[in-house]
GUZAKE-435273 format. One record per residue (C-alpha): residue in one letter; x, z negated, y. Coordinates in nm, 4 decimals. Each point is the difference from the previous one (the first is absolute). Layout:
<setors>
{'a', {X, Z, Y}}
...
</setors>
This chain:
<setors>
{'x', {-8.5583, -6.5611, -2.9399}}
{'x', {0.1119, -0.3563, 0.0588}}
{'x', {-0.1397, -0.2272, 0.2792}}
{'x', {0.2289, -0.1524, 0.2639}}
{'x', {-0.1599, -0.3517, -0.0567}}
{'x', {0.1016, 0.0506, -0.4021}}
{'x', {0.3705, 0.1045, 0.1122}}
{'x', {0.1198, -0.1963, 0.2505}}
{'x', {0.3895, 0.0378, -0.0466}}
{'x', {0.1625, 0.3096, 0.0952}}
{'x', {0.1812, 0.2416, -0.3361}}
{'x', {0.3172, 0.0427, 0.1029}}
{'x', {0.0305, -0.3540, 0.1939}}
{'x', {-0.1810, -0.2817, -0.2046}}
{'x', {0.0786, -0.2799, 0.2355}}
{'x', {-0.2024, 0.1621, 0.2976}}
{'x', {-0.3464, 0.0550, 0.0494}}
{'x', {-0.1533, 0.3765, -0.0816}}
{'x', {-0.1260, 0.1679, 0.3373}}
{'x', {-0.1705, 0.2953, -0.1132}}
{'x', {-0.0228, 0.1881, -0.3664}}
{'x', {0.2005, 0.2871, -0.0324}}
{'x', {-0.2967, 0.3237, 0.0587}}
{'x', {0.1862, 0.1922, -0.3140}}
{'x', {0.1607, -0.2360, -0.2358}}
{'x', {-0.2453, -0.2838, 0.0951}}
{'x', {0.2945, -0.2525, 0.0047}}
{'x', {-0.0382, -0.2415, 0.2207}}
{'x', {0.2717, -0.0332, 0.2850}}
{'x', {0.1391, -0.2577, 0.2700}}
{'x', {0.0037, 0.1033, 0.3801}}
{'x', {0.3673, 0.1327, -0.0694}}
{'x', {-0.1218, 0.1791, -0.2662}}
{'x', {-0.2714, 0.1335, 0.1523}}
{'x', {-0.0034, 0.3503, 0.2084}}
{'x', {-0.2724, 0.2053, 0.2215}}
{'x', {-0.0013, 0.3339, -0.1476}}
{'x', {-0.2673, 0.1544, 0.1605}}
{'x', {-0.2352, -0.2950, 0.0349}}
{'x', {0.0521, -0.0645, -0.3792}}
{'x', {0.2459, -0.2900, -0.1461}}
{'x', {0.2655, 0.1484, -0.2023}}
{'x', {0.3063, -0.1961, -0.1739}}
{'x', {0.3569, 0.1292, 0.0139}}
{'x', {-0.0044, 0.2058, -0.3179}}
{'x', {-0.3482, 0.1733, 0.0937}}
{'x', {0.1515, 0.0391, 0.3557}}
{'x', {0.3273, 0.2040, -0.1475}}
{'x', {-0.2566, 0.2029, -0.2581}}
{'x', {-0.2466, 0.1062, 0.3424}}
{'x', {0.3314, 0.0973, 0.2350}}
{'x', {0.1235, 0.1502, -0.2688}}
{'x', {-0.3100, 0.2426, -0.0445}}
{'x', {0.0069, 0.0293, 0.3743}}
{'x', {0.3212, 0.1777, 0.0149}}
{'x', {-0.1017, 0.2696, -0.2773}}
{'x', {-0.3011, 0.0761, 0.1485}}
{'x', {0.1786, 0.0520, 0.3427}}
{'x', {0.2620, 0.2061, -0.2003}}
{'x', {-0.2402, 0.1862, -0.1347}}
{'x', {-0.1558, 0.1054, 0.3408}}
{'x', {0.3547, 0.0397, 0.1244}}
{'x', {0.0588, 0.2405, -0.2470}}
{'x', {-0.2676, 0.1980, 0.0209}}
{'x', {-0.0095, 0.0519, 0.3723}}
{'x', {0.4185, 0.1535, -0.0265}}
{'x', {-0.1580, 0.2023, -0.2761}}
{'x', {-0.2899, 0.1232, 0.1743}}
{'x', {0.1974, 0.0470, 0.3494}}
{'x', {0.2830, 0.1851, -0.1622}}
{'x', {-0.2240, 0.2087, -0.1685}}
{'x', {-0.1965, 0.0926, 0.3611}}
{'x', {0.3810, 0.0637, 0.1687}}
{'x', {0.0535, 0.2383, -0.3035}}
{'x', {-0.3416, 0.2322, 0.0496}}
{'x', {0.0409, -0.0336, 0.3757}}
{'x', {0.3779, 0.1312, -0.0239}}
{'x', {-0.1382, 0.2853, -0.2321}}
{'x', {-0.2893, 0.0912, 0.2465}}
{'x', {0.3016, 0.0101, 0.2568}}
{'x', {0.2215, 0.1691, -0.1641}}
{'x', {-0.2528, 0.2897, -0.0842}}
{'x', {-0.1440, -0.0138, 0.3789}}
{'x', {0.3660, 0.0552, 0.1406}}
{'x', {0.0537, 0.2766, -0.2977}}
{'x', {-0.3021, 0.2267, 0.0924}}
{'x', {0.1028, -0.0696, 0.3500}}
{'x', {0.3670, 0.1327, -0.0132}}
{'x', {-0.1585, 0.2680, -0.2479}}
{'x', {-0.2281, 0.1527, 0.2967}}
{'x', {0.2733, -0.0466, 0.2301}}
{'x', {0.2364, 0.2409, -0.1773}}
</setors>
């Protein structure tokens, strides 16, 4: 991994000086270059690459609870159905 004192310049932006070094590329970046993703430098392009695997993970959680409450509505509506059934069954 490259020292800051070794790279001084940012990757993208020669002309200004490197802030931080990027914590998964290892580039190193300017202060415009540079954001906080939780407490960890990241450059634009890792930035995209981590929001973007926030979004499927959420998705996937999404996903699964519809899944997982449709498939409680459905038993529950079955369990109904049969309680009202043996109900109207004794009734008549």
């Amino acid at each position: 991994m490259p020292s800051l004192a070794a790279a001084t310049r940012c990757f993208s932006h020669p002309d200004r000086p490197a802030l931080a070094i990027c914590v998964d590329c290892h580039k190193p970046i300017c202060q415009s270059c540079s954001t906080l993703w939780e407490g960890l430098h990241l450059c634009v392009g890792c930035l995209a690459k981590k929001r973007a695997g926030v979004g499927e993970h959420r998705f996937f959680w999404r996903s699964t609870l519809v899944v997982t409450t449709s498939a409680a509505l459905l038993v529950a509506l079955t369990v109904l159905r049969a309680w009202i059934g043996a109900v109207l069954a004794e009734a008549f």
